[in-house]
N, C-alpha and C positions, 0 to 999 in steps of 0.2 A: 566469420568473425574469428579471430582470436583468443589471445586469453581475457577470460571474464572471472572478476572478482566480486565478491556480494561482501559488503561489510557495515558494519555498525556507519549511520552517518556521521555519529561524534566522532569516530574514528579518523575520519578526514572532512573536520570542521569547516577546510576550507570550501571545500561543496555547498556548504551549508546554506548561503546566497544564492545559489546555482539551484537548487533542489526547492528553494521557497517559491526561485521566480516559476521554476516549473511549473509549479503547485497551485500559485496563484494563479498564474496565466491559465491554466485549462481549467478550473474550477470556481473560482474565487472574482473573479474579477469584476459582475455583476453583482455584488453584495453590499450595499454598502457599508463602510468602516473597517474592509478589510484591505490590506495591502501587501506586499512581497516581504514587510518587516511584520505584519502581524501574524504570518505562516511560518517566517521564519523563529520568530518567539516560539508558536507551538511545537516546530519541531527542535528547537534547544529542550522541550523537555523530556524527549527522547536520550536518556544522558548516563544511560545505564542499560549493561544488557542482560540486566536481572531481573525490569520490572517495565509494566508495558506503563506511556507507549514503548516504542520498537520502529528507531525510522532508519529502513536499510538504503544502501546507494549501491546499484551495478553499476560497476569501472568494465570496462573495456580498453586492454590496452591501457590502462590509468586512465580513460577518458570515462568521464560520468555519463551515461548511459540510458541510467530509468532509477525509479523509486517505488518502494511499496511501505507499506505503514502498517502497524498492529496498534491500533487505538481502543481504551474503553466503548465508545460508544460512537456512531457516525449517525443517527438517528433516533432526536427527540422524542419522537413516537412510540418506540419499541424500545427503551429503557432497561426492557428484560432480556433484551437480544446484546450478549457482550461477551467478548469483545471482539471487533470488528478488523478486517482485512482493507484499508483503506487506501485511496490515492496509489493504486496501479497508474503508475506512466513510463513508456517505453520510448524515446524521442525518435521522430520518424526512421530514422537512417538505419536504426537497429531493429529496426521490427522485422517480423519474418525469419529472425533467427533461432527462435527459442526464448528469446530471454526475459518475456514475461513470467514463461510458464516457471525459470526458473527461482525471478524473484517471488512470486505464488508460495512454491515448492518451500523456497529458503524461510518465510513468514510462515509458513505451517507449522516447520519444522522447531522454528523459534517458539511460537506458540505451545508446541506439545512440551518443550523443554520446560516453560515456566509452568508447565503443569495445566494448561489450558484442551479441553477436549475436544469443543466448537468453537468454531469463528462463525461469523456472518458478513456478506457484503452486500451492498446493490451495486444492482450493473445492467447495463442495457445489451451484454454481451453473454446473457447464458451457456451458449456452447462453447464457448469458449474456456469458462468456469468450469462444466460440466466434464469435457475430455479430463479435467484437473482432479476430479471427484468431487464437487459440490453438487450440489442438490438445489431444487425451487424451495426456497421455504415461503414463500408468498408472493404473487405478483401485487404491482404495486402502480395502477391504473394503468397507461399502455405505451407498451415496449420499456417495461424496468421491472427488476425482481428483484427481492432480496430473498439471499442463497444463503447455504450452510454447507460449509468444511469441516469434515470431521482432523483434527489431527491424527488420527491413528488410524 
């Protein structure tokens, strides 16, 4: 790869379409009532990068890349578990390079800034997390955990 830029998504709005369809299409898309305009709402309110959420965009070479997210909460269940490292996606061409670990990396770092100690995700990829410094903080019936990052 090249050079890689991690930046605020409001930063370059134009993504912003680009980064919902992502979003929707690997997560969203069995739900009903949700669609690539109603991801894209939630991420307009990423609109500041003083206060979460926090929705980053890796450019590559200027080309959009992958996404990561720092949300209140990704889990009606655990209410207590906040705030969350969400919607990891790397588009296939770029994987294998590193640049999850770095969008990860760059969402911790944002996190500890706004004063934030722990994150939590689920993921059906533990070691993956774990090389990163997360920890099991529960599994959650079989093959999905939800994990804890410490930022510091």
């Amino acid at each position: 790869m090249s050079r890689i830029e991690v930046v605020h998504l409001f930063e370059k709005p134009a993504h912003l379409p680009t980064v919902a369809g992502w979003i929707h299409q690997e997560w969203w898309t069995t739900k009903p009532g949700h669609n690539p305009e109603t991801t894209a709402q939630r991420l307009r309110e990423a609109s500041s990068a003083d206060r979460i959420p926090l929705s980053l965009l890796a450019l590559v070479d200027g080309k959009p890349a992958g996404t990561v997210n720092l949300i209140e909460s990704d889990d009606d269940d655990r209410p207590h578990l906040t705030p969350w490292l969400a919607a990891l996606l790397v588009l296939p061409e770029f994987r294998g390079h590193g640049l999850g670990s770095i969008l990860v990396r760059r969402c911790v770092a944002e996190a500890g800034r706004l004063g934030v100690t722990s994150l939590y995700l689920g993921t059906s990829i533990p070691d993956f997390y774990k090389k990163l410094g997360a920890e099991i903080q529960e599994p959650v019936g079989t093959g999905f955990w939800i994990m804890r990052l410490a930022t510091s």
